[in-house]
mmCIF file of the N, C-alpha and C atoms, coordinates in Angstrom:
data_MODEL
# 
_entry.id   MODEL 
# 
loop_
_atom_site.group_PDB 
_atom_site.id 
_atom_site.type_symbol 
_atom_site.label_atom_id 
_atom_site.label_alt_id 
_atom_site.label_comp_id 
_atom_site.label_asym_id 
_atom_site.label_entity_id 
_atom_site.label_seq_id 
_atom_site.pdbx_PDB_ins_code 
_atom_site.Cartn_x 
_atom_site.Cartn_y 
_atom_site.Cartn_z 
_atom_site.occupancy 
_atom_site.B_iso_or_equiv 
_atom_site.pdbx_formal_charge 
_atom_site.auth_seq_id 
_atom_site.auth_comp_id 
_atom_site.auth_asym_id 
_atom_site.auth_atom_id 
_atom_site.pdbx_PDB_model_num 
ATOM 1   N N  . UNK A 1 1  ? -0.660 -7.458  17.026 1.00 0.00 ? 1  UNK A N  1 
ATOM 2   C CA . UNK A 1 1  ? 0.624  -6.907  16.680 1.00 0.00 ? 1  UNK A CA 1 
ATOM 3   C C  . UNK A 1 1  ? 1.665  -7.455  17.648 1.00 0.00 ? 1  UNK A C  1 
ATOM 4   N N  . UNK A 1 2  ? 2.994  -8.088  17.403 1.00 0.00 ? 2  UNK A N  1 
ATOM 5   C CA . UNK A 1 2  ? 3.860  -8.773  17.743 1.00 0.00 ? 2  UNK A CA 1 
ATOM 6   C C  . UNK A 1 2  ? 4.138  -7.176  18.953 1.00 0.00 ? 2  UNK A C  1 
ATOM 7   N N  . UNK A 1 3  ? 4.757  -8.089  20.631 1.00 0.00 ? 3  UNK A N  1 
ATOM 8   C CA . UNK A 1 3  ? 5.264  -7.131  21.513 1.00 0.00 ? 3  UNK A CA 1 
ATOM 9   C C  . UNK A 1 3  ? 6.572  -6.620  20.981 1.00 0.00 ? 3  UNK A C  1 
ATOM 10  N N  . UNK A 1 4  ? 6.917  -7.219  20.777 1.00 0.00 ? 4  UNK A N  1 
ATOM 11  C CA . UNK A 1 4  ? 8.933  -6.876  20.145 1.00 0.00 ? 4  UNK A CA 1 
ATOM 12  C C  . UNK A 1 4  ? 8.926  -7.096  19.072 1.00 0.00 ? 4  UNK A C  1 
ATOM 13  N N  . UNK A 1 5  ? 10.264 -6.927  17.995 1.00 0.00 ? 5  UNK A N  1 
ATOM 14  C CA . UNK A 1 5  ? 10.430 -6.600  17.055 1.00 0.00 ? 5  UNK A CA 1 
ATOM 15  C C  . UNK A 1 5  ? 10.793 -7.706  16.715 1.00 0.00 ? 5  UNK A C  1 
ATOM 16  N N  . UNK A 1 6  ? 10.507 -8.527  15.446 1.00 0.00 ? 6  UNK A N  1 
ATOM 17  C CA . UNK A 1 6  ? 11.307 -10.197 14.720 1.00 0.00 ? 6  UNK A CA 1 
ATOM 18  C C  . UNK A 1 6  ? 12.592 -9.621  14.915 1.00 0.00 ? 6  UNK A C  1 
ATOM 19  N N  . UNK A 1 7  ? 13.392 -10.564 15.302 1.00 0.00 ? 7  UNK A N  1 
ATOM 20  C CA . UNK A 1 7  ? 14.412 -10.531 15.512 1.00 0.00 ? 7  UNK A CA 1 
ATOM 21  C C  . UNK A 1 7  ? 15.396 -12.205 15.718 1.00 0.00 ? 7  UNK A C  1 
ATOM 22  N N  . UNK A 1 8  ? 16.279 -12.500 14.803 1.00 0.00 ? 8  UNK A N  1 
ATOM 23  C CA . UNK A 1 8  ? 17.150 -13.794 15.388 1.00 0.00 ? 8  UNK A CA 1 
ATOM 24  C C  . UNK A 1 8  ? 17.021 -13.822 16.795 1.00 0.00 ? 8  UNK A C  1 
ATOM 25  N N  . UNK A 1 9  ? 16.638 -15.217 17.557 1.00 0.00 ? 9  UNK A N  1 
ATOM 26  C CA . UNK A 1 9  ? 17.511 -15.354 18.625 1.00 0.00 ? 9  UNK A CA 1 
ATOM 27  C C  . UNK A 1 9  ? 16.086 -14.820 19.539 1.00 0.00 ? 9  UNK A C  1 
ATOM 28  N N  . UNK A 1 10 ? 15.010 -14.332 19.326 1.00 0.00 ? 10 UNK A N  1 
ATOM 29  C CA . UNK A 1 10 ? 14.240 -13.674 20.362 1.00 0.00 ? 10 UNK A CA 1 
ATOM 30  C C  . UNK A 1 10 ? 13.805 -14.399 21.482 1.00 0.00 ? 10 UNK A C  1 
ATOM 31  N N  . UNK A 1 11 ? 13.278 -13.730 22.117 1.00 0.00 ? 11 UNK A N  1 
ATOM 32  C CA . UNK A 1 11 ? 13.366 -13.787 23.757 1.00 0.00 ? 11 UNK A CA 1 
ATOM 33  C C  . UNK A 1 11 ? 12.169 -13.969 24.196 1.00 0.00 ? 11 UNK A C  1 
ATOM 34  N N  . UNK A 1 12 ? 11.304 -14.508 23.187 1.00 0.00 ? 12 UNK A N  1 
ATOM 35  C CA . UNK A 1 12 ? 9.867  -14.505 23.431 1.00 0.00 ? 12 UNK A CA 1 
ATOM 36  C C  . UNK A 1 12 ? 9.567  -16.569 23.381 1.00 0.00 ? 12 UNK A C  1 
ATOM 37  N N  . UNK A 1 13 ? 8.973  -16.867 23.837 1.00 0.00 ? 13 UNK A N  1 
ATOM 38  C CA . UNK A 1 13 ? 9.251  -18.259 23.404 1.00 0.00 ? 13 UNK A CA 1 
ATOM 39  C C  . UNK A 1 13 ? 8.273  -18.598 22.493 1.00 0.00 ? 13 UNK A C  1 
ATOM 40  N N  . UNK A 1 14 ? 8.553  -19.533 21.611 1.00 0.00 ? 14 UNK A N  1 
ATOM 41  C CA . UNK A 1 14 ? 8.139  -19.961 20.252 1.00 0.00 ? 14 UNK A CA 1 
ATOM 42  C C  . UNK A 1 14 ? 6.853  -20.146 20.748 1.00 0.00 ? 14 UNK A C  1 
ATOM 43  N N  . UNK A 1 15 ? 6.335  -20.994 21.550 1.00 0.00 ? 15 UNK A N  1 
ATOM 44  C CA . UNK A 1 15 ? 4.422  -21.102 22.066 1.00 0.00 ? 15 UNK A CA 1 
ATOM 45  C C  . UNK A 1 15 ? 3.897  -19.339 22.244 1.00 0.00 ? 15 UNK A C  1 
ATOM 46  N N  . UNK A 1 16 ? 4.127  -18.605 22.290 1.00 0.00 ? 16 UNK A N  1 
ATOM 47  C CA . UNK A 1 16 ? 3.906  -17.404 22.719 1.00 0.00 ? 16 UNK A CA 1 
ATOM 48  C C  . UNK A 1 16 ? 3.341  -16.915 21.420 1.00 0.00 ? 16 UNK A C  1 
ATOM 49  N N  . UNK A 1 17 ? 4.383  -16.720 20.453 1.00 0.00 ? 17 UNK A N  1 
ATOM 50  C CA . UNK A 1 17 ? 4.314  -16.381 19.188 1.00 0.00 ? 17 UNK A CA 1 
ATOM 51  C C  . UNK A 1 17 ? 3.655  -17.221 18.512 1.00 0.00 ? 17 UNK A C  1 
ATOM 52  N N  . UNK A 1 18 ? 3.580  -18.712 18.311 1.00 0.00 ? 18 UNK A N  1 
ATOM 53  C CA . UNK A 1 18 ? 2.326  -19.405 17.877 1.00 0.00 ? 18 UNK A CA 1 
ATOM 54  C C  . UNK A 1 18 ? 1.232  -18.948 18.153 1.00 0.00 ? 18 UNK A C  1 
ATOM 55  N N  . UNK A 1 19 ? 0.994  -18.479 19.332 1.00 0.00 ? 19 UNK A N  1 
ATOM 56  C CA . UNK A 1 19 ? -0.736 -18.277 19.819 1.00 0.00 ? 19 UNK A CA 1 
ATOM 57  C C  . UNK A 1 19 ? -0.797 -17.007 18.928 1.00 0.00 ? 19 UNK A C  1 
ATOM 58  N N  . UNK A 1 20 ? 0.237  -15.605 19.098 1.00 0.00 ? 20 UNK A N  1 
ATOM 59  C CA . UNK A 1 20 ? -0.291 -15.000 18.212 1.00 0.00 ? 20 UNK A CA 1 
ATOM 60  C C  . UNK A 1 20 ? -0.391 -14.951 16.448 1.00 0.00 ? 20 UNK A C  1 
ATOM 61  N N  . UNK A 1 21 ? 0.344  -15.669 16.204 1.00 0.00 ? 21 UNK A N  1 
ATOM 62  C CA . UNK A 1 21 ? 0.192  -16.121 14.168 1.00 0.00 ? 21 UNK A CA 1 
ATOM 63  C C  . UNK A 1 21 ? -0.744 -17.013 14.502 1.00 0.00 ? 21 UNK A C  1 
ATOM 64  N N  . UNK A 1 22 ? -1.348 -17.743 14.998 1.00 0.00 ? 22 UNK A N  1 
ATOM 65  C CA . UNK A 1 22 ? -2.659 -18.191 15.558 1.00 0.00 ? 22 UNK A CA 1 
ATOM 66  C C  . UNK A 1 22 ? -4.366 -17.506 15.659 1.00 0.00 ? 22 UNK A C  1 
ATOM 67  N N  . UNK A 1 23 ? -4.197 -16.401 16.393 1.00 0.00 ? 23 UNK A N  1 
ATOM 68  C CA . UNK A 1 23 ? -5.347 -15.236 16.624 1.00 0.00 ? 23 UNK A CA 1 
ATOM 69  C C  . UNK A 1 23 ? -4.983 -14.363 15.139 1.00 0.00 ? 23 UNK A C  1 
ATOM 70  N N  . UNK A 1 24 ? -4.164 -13.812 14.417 1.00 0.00 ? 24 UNK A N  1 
ATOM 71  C CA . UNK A 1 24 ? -3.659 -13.484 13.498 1.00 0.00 ? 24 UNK A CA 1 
ATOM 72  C C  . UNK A 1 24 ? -4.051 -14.166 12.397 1.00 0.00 ? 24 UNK A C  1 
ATOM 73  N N  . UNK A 1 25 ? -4.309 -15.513 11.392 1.00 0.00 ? 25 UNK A N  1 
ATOM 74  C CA . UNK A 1 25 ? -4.972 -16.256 11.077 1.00 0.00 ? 25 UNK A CA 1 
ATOM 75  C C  . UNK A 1 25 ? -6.654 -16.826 11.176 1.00 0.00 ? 25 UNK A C  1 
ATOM 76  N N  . UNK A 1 26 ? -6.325 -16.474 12.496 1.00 0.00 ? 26 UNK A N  1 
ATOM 77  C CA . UNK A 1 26 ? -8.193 -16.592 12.761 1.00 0.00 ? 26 UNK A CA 1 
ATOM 78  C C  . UNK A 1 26 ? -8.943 -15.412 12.498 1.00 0.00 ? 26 UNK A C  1 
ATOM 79  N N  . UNK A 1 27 ? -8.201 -13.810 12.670 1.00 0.00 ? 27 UNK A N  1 
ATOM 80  C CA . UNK A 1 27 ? -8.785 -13.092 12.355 1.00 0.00 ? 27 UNK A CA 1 
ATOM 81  C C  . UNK A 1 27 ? -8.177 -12.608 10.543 1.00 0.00 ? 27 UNK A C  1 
ATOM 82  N N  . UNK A 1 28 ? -8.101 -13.525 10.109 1.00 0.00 ? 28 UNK A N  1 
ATOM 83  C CA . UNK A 1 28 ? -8.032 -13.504 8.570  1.00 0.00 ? 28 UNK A CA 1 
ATOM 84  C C  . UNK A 1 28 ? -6.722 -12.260 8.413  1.00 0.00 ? 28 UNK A C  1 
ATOM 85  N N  . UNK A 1 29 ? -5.705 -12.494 9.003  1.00 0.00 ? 29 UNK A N  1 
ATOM 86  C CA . UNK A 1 29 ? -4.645 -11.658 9.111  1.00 0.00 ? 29 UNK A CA 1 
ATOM 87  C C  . UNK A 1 29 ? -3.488 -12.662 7.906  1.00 0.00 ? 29 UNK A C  1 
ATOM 88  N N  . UNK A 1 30 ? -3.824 -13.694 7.265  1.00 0.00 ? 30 UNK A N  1 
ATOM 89  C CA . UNK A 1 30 ? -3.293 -14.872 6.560  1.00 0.00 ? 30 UNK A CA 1 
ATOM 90  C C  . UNK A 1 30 ? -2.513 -13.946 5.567  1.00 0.00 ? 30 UNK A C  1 
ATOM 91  N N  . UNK A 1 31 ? -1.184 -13.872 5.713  1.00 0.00 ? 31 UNK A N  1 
ATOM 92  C CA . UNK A 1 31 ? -0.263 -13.272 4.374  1.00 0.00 ? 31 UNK A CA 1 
ATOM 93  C C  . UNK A 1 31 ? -0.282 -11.614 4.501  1.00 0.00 ? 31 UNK A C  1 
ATOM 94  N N  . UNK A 1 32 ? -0.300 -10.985 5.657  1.00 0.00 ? 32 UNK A N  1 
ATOM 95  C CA . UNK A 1 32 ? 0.132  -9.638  6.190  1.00 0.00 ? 32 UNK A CA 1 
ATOM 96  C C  . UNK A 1 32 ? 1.486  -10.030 6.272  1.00 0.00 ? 32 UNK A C  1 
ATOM 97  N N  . UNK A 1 33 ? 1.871  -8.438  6.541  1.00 0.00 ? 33 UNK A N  1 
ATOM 98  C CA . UNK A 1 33 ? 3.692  -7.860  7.032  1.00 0.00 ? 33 UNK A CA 1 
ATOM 99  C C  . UNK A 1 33 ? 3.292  -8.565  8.283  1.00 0.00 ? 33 UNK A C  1 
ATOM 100 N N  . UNK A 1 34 ? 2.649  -8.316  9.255  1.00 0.00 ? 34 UNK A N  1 
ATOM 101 C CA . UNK A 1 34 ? 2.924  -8.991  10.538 1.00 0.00 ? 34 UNK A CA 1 
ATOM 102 C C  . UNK A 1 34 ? 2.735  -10.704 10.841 1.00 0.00 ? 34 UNK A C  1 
ATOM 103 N N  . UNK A 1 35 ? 1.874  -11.269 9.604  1.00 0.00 ? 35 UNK A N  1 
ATOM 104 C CA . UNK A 1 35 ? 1.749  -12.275 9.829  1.00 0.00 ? 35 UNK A CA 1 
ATOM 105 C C  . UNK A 1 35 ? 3.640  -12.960 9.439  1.00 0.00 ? 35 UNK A C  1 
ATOM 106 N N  . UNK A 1 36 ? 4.188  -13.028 8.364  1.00 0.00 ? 36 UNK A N  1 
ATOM 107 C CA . UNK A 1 36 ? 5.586  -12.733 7.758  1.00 0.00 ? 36 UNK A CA 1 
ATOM 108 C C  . UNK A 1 36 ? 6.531  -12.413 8.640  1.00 0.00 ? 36 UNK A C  1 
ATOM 109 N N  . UNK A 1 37 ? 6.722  -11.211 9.561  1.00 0.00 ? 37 UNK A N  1 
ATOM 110 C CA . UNK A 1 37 ? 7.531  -11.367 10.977 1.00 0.00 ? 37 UNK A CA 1 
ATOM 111 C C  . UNK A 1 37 ? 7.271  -11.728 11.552 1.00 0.00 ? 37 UNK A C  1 
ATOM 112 N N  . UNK A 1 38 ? 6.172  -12.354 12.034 1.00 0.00 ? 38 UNK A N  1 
ATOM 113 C CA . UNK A 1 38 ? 5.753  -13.352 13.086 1.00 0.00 ? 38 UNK A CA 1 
ATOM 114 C C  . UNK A 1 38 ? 6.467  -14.718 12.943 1.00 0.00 ? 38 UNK A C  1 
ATOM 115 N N  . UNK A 1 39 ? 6.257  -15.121 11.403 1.00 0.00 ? 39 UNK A N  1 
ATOM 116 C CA . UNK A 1 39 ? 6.965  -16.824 11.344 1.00 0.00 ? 39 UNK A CA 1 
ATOM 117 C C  . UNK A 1 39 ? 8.172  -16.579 11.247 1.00 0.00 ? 39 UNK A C  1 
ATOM 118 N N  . UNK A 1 40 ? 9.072  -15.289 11.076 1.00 0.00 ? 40 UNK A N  1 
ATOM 119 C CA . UNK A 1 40 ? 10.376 -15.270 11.339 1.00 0.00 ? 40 UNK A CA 1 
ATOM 120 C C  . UNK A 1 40 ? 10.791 -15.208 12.358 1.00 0.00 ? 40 UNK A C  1 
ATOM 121 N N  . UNK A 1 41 ? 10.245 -14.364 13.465 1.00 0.00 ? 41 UNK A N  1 
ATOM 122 C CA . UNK A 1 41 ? 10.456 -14.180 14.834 1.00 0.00 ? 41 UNK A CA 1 
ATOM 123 C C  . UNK A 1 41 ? 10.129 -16.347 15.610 1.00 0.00 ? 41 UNK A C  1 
ATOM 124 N N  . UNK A 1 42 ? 8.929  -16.406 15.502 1.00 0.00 ? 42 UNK A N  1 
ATOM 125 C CA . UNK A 1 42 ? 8.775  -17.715 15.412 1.00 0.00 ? 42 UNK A CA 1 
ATOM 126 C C  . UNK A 1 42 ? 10.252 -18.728 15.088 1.00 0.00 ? 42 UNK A C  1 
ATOM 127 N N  . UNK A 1 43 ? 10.228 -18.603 14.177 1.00 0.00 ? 43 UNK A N  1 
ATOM 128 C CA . UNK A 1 43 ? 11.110 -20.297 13.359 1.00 0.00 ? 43 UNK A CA 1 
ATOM 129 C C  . UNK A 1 43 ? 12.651 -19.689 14.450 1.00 0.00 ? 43 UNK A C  1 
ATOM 130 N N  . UNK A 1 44 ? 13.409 -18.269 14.598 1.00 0.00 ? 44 UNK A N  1 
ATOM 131 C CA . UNK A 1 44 ? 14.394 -17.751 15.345 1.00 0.00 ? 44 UNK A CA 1 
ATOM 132 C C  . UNK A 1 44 ? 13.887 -18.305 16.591 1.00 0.00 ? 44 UNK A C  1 
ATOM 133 N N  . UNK A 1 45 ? 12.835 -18.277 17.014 1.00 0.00 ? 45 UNK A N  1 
ATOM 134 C CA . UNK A 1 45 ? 12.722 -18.812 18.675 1.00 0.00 ? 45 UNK A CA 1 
ATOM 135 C C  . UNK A 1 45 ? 12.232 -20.441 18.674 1.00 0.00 ? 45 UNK A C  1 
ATOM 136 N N  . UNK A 1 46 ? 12.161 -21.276 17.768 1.00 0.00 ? 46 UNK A N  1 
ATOM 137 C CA . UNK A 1 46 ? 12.263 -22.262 17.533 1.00 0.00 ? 46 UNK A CA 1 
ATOM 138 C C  . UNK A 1 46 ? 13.983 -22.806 17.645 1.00 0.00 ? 46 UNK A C  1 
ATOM 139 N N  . UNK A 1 47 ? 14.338 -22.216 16.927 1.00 0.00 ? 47 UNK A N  1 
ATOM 140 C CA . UNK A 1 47 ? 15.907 -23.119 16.492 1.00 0.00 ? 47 UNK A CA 1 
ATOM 141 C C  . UNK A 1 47 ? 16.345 -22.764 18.161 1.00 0.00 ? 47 UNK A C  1 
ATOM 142 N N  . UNK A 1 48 ? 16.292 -21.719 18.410 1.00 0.00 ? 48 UNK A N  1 
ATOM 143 C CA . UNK A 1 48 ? 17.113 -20.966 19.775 1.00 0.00 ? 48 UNK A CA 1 
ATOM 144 C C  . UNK A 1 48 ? 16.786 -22.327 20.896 1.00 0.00 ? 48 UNK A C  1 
ATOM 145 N N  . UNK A 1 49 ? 15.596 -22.420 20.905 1.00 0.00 ? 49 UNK A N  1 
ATOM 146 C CA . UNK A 1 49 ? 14.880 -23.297 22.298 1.00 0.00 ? 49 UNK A CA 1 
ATOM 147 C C  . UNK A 1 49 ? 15.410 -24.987 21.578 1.00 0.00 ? 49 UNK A C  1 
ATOM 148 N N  . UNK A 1 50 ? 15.464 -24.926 20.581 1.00 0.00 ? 50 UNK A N  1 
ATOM 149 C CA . UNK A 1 50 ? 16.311 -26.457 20.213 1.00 0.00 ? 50 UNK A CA 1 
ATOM 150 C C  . UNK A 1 50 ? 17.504 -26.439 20.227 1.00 0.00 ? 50 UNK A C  1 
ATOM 151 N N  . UNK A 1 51 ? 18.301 -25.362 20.218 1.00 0.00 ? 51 UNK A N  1 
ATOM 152 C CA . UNK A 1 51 ? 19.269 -25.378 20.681 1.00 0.00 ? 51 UNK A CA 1 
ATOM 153 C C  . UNK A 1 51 ? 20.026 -25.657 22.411 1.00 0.00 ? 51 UNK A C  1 
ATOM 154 N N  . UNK A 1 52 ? 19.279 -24.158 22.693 1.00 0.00 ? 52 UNK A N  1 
ATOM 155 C CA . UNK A 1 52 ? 19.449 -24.914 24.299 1.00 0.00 ? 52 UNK A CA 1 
ATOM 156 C C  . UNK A 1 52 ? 19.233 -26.411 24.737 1.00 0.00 ? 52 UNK A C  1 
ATOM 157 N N  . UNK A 1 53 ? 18.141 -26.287 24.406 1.00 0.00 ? 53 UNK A N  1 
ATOM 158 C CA . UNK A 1 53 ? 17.795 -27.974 24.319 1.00 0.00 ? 53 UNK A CA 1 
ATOM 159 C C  . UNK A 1 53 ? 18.835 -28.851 24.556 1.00 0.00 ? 53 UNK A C  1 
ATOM 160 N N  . UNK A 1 54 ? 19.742 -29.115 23.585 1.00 0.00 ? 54 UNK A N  1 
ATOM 161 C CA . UNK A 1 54 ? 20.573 -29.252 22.725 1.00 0.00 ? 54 UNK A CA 1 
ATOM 162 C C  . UNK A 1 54 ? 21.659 -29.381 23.955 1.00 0.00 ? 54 UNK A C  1 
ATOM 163 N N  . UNK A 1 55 ? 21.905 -28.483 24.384 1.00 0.00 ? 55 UNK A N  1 
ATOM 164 C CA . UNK A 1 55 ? 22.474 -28.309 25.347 1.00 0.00 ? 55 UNK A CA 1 
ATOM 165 C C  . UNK A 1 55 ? 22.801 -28.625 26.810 1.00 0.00 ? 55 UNK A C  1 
ATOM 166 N N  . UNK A 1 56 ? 24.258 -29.457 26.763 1.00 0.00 ? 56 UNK A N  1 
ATOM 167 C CA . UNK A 1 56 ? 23.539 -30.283 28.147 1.00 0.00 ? 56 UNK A CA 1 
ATOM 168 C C  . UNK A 1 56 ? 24.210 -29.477 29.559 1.00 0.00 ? 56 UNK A C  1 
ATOM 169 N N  . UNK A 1 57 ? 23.831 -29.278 30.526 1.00 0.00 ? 57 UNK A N  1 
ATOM 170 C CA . UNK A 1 57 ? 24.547 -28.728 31.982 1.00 0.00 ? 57 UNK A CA 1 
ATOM 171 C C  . UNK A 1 57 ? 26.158 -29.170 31.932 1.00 0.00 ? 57 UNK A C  1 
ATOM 172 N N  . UNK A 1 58 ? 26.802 -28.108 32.440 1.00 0.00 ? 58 UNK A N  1 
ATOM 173 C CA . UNK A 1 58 ? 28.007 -28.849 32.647 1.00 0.00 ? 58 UNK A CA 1 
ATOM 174 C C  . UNK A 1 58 ? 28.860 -29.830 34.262 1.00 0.00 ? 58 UNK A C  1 
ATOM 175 N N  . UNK A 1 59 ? 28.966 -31.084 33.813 1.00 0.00 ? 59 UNK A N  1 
ATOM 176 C CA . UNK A 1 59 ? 28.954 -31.674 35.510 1.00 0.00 ? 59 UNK A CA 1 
ATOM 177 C C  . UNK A 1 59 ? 30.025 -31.238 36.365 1.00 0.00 ? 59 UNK A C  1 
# 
């Protein structure tokens, strides 16, 4: 079960949440409510960390 709630923008980093839709899948959790907020919470902490990314220091 996800620590926090899917949410845009979360604060969890995208490898974190892979491992669990990961263990979630392995234990045949494939197409649950939690598996479903997981790849949303996921793909939100994807774009976020490519964003920063994205982002360069200011000189």
């Amino acid at each position: 079960m996800p620590t926090t709630p899917a949410t845009p923008g979360s604060a969890r980093p995208a490898a974190v949440i892979n491992d669990e839709i990961r263990g979630l899948v392995e234990g045949g959790g494939l197409g649950s409510d939690e598996y479903l907020l997981l790849l949303v919470e996921w793909e939100a902490a994807v774009r976020s960390e490519a964003t920063q990314a994205d982002v360069s220091p200011a000189a």
